[in-house]
C-alpha positions in Angstrom: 0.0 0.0 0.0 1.2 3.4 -0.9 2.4 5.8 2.2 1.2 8.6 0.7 2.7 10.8 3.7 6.0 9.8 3.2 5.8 9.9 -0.7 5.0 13.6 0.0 7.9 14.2 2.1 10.1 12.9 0.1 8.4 15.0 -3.4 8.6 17.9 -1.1 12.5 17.0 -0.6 13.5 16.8 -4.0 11.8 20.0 -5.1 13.4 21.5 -2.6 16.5 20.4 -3.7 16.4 21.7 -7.1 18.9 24.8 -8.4 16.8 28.6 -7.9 18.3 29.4 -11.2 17.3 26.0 -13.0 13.4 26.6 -11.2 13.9 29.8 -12.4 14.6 28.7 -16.3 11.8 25.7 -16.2 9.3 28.3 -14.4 10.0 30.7 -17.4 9.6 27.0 -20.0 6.8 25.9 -18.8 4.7 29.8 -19.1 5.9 30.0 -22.9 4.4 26.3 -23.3 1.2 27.3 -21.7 1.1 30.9 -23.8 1.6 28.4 -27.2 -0.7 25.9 -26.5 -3.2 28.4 -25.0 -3.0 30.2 -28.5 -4.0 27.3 -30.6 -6.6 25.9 -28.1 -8.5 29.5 -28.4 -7.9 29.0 -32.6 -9.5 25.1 -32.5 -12.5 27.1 -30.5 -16.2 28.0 -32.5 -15.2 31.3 -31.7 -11.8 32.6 -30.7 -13.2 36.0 -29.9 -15.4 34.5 -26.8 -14.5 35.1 -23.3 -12.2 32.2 -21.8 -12.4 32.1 -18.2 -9.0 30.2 -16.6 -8.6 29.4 -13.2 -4.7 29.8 -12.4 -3.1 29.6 -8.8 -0.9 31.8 -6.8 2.7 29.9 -6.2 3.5 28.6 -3.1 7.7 28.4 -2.0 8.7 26.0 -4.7 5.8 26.0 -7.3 6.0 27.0 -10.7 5.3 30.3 -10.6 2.8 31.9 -13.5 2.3 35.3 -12.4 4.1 36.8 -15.1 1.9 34.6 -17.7 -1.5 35.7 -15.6 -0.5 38.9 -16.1 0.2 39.0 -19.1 -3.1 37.0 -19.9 -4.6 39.6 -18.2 -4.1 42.3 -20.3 -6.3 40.3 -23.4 -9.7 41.3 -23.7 -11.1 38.1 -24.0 -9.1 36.1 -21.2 -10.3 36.2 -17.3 -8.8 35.2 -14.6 -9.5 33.3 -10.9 -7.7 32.4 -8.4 -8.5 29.4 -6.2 -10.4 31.0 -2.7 -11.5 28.3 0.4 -14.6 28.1 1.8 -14.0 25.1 4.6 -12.2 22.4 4.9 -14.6 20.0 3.0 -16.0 22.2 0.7 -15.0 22.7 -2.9 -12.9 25.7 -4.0 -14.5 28.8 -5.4 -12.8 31.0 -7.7 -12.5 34.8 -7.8 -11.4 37.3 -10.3 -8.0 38.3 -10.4 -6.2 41.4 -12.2 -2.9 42.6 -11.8 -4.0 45.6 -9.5 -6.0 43.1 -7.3 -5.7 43.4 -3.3 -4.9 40.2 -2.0 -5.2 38.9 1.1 -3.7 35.8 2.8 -6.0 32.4 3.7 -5.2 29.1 5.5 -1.7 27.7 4.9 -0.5 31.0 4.1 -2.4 31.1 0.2 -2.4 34.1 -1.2 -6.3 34.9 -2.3 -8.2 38.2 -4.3 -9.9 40.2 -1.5 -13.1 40.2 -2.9 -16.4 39.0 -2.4 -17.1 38.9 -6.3 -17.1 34.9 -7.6 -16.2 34.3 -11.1 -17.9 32.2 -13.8 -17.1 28.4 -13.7 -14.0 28.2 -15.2 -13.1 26.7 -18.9 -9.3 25.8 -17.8 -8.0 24.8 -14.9 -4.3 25.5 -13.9 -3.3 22.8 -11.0 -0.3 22.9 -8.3 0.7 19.8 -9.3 3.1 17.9 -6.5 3.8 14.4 -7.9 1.9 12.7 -11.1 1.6 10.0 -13.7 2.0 9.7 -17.2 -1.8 8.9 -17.1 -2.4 11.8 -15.5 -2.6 10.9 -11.4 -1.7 13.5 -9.4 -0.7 13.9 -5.8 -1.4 17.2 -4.2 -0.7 18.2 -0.4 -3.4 16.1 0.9 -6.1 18.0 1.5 -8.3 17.3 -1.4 -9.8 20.7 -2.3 -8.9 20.2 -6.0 -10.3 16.3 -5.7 -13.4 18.3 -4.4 -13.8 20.7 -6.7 -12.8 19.0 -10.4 -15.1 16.1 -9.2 -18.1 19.2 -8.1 -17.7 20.7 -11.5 -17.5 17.2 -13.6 -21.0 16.3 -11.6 -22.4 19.6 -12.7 -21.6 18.5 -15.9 -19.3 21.6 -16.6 -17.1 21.0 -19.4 -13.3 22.1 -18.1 -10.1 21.5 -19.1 -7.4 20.1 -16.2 -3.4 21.2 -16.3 -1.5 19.9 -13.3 1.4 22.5 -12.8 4.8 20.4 -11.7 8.4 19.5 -11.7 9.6 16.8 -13.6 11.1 15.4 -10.3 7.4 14.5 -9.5 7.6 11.7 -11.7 5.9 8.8 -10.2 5.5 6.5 -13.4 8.4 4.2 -12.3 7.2 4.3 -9.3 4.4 1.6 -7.5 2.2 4.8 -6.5 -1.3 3.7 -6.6 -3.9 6.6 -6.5 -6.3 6.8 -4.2 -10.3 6.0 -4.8 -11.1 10.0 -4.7 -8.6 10.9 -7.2 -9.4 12.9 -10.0 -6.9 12.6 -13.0 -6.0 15.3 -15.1 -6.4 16.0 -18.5 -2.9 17.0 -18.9 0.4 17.8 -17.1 3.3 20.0 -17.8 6.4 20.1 -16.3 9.9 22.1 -17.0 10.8 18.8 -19.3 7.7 19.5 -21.3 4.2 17.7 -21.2 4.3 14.2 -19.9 0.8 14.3 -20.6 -0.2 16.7 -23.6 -3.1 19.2 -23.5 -6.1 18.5 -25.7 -6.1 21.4 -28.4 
């Protein structure tokens, strides 16, 4: 059986590990691969000109970190925003808008969220903070579940979404005997500063 606590630790480690400048590079890889594929997903769309509502995150110390992208996605017309907000501890997430000029304030476990009461639209993508993963698209978060929550809240609201788990390549668990658990939701794709492992849908 899979000790998912210590698999965590040990993800956690090996992040850790990893060169500032080299995090710095595969941060800066991995937002030119989301701008690209971003670009031709909006072209495959009925109409490229209609709002596209993405769900990002706000990096933690060691995450890939996509503020630059966000705010740069910002600045579109036709592209919006969220960030990821907590309501309890069982509950799914809800997303609010986010802008560069935003006021933020700070939530459990030190997350950064907007500081507003506004709640944005159900969103289209979903950017995840992606810990360890598959090939298959398994991923291991921090052990909470709010993202298990909320992909598998939207999925039984039948809202169509895309899901892109945000990672390091040492996160690999495909040689691994990881087994995911029964509430795991698997993601549609993941990228990682080696490229995508799984590949977006376009």
């Amino acid at each position: 059986m899979t000790d998912y606590n210590d698999l965590r630790q040990n993800l956690l480690n090996l992040r850790a590990q990893q060169d500032s400048r080299g995090m710095s590079r595969g941060a800066l890889l991995m937002r030119g691969r989301l701008f690209t594929w971003l670009n031709q997903y909006r072209q495959q769309r009925s109409d490229p000109a209609q709002p596209l509502h993405i769900a990002a995150y706000w990096a933690l110390a060691n995450e890939p970190d996509l503020r630059p992208l966000l705010s740069q996605w910002s600045d579109e017309e036709n592209i919006h925003i969220s960030l990821p907000c907590m309501v309890s501890a069982d509950a799914p997430l809800v997303f609010k808008p986010w802008y560069p000029e935003q006021a933020m304030k700070q939530a459990a476990f030190g997350v950064l969220e907007p500081d507003t009461a506004e709640v944005a639209p159900d969103p289209e993508i979903i950017l995840v903070p992606t810990l360890g993963f598959t090939r298959q698209g398994d991923r291991l978060g921090y052990g909470k579940g709010y993202y298990d929550r909320t992909l598998a809240d939207l999925t039984t609201r039948q809202h169509s979404f895309t899901s892109i788990g945000l990672g390091w390549a040492v996160g690999d668990l495909s040689q691994s005997d990881y087994v995911p658990a029964a509430h795991d939701v698997p993601l549609d794709a993941v990228l990682t500063d080696r490229g995508w492992p799984k590949p977006a849908p376009v």
